[in-house]
N, CA, C and O atoms as a GROMACS GRO file, in nm:
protein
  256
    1UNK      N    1  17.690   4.072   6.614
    1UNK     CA    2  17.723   4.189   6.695
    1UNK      C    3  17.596   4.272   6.713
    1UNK      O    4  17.510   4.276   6.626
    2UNK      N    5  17.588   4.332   6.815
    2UNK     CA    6  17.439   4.433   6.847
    2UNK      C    7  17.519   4.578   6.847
    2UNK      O    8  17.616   4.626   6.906
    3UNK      N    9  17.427   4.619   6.753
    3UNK     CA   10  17.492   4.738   6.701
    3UNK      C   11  17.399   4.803   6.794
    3UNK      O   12  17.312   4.740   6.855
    4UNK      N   13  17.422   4.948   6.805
    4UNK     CA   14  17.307   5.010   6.933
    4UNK      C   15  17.148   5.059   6.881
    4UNK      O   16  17.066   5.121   6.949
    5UNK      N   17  17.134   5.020   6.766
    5UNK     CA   18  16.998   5.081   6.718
    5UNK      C   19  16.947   4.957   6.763
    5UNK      O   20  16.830   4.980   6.796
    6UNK      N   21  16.973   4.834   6.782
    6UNK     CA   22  16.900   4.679   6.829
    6UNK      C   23  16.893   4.654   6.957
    6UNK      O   24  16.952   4.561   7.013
    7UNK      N   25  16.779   4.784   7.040
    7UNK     CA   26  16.764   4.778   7.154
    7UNK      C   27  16.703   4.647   7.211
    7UNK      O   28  16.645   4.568   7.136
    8UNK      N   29  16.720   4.622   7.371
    8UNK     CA   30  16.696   4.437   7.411
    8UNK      C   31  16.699   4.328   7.296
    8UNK      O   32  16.615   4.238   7.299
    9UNK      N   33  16.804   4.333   7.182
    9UNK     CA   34  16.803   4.218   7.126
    9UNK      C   35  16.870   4.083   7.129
    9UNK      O   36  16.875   3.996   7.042
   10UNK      N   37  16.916   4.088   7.246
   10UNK     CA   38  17.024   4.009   7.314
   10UNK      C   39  16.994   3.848   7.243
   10UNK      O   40  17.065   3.791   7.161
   11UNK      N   41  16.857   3.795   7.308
   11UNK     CA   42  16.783   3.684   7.262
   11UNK      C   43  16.781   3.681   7.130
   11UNK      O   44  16.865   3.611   7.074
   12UNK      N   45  16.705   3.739   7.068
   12UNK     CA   46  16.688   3.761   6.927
   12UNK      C   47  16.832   3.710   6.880
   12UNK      O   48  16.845   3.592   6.848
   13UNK      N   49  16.951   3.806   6.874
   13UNK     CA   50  17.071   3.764   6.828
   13UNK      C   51  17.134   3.608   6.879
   13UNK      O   52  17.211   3.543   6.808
   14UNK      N   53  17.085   3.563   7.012
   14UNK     CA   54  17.114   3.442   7.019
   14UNK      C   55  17.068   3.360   6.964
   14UNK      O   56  17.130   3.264   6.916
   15UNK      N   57  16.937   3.381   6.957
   15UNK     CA   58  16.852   3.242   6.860
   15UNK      C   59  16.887   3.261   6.721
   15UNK      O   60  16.933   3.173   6.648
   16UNK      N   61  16.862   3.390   6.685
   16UNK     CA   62  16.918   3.368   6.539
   16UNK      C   63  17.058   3.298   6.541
   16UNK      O   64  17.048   3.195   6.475
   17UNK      N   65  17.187   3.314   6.593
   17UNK     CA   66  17.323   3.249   6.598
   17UNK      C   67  17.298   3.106   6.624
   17UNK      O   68  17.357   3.022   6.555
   18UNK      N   69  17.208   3.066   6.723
   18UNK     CA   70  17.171   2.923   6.686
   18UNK      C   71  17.156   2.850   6.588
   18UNK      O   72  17.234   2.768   6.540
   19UNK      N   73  17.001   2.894   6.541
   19UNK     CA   74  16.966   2.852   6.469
   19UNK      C   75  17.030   2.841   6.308
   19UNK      O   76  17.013   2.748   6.230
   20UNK      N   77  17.119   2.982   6.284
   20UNK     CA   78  17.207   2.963   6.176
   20UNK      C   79  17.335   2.904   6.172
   20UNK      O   80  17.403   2.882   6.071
   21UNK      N   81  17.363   2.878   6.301
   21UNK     CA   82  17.522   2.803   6.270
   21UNK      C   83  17.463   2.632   6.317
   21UNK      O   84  17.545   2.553   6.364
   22UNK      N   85  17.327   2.594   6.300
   22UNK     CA   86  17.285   2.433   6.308
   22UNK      C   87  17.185   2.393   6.187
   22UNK      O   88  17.081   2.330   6.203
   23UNK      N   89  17.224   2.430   6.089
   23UNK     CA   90  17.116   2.402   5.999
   23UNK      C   91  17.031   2.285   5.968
   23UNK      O   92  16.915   2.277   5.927
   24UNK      N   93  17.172   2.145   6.015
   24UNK     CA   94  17.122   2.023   6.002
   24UNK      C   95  17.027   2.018   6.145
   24UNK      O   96  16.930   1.943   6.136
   25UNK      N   97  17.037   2.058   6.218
   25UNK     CA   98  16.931   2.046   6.345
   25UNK      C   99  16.809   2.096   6.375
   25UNK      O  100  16.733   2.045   6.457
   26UNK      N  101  16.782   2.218   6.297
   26UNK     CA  102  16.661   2.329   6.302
   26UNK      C  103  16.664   2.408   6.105
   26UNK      O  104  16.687   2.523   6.066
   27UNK      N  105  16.634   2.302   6.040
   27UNK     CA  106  16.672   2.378   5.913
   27UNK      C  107  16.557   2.458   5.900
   27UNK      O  108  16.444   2.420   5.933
   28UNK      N  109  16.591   2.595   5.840
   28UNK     CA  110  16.515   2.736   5.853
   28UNK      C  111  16.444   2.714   5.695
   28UNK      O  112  16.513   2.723   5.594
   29UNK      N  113  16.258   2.675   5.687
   29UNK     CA  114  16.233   2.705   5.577
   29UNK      C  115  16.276   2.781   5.433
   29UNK      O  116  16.277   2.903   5.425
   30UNK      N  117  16.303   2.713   5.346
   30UNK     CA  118  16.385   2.794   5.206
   30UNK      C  119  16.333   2.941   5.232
   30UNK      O  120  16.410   3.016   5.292
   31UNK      N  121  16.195   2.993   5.188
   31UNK     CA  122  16.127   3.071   5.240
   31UNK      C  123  16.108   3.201   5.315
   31UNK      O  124  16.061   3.313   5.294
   32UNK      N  125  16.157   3.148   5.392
   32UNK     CA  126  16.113   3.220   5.561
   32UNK      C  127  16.230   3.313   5.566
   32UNK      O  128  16.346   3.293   5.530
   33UNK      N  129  16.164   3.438   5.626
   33UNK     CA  130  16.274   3.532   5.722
   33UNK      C  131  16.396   3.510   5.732
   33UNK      O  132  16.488   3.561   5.667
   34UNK      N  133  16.400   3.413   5.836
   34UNK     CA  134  16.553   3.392   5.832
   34UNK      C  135  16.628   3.330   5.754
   34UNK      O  136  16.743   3.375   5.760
   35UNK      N  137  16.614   3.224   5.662
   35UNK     CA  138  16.661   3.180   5.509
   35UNK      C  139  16.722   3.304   5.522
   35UNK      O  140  16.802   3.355   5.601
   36UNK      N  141  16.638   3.352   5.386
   36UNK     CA  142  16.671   3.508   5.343
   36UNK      C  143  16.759   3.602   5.459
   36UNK      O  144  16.873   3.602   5.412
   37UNK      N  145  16.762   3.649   5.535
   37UNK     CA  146  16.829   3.730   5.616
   37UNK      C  147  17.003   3.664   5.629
   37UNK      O  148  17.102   3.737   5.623
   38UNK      N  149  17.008   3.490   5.652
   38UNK     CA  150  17.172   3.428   5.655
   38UNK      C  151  17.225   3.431   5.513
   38UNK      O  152  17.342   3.413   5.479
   39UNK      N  153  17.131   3.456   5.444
   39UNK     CA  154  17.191   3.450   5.284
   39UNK      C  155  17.254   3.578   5.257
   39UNK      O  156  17.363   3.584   5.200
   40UNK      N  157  17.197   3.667   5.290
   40UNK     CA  158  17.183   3.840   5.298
   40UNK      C  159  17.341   3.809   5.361
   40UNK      O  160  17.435   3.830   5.285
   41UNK      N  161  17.369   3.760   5.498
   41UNK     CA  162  17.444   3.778   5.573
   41UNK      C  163  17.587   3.673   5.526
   41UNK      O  164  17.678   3.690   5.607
   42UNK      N  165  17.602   3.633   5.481
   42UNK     CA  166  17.692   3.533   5.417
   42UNK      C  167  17.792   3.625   5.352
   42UNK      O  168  17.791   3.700   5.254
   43UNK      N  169  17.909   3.577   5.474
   43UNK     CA  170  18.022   3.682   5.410
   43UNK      C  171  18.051   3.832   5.462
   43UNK      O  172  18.147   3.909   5.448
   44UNK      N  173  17.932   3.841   5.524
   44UNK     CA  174  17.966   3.995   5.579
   44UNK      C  175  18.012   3.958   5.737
   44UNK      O  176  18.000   3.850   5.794
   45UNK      N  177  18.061   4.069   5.783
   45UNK     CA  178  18.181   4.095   5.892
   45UNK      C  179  18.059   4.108   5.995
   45UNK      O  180  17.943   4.101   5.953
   46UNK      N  181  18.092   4.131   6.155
   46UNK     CA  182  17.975   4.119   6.225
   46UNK      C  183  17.917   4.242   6.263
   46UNK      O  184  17.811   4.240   6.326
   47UNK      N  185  17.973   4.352   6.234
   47UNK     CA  186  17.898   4.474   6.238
   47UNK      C  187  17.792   4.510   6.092
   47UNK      O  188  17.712   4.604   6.093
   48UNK      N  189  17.803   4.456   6.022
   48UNK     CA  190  17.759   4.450   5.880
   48UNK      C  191  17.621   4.327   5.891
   48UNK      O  192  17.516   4.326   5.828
   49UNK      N  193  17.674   4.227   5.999
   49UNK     CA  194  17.494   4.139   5.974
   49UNK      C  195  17.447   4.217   6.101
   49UNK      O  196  17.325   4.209   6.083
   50UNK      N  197  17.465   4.304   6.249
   50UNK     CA  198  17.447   4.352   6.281
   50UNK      C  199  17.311   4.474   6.221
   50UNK      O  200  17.194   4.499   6.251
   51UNK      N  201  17.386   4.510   6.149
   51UNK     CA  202  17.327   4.636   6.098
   51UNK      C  203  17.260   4.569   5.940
   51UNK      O  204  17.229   4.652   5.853
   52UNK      N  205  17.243   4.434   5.913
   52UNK     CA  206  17.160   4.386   5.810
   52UNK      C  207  17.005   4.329   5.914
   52UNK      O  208  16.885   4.340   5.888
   53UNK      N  209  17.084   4.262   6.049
   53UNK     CA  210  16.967   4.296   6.140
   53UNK      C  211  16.878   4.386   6.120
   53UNK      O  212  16.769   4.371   6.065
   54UNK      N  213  16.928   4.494   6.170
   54UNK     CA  214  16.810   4.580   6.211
   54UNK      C  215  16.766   4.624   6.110
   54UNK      O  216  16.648   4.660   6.114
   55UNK      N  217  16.826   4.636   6.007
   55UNK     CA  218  16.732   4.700   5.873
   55UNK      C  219  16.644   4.542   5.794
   55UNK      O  220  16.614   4.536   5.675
   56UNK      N  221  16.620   4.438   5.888
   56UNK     CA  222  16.522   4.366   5.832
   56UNK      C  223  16.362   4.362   5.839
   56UNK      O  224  16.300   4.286   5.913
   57UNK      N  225  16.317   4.435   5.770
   57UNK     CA  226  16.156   4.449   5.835
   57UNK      C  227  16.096   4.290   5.871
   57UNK      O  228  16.032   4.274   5.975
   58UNK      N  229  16.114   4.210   5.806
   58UNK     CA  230  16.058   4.029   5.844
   58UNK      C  231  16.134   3.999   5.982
   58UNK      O  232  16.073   3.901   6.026
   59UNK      N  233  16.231   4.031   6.072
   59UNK     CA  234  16.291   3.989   6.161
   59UNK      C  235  16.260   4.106   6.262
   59UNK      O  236  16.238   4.080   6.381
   60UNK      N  237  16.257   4.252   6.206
   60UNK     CA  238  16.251   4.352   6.341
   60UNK      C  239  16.010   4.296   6.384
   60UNK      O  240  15.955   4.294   6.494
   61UNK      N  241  15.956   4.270   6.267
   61UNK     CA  242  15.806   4.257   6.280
   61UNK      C  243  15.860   4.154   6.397
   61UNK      O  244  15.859   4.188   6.515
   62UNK      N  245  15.906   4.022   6.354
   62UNK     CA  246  15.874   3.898   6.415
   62UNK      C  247  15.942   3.911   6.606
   62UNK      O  248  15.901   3.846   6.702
   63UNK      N  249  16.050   4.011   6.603
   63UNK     CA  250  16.083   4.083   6.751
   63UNK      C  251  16.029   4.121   6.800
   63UNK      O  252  16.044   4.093   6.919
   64UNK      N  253  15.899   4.234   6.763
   64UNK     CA  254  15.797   4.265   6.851
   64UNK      C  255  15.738   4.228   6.943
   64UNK      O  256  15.648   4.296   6.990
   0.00000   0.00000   0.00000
């Protein structure tokens, strides 16, 4: 969900939804940003990874 503080993140939220609901197709370094951010998000409701979005400094840098 794009909560309104995640101005033009339209893309952003799509690729991330990609890339996390295909893991066997694009698996996301253990590591990396987004690892960490679907783990963060596991289980929470969609205004809640919304707003785990935007409070990610590794994902709002890599939006720039």
């Amino acid at each position: 969900m794009q909560v309104p503080v995640l101005d033009n993140a339209c893309g952003t939220i799509a690729l991330l939804h990609a890339l996390a609901n295909a893991p066997t197709l694009a698996p996301a370094p253990p590591a990396s940003p987004l690892a960490a951010l679907v783990e963060r998000c596991r289980g929470l409701d969609a205004e809640a990874r919304g707003r785990a979005l935007d409070a990610d400094e590794g994902v709002r840098q890599l939006h720039r």
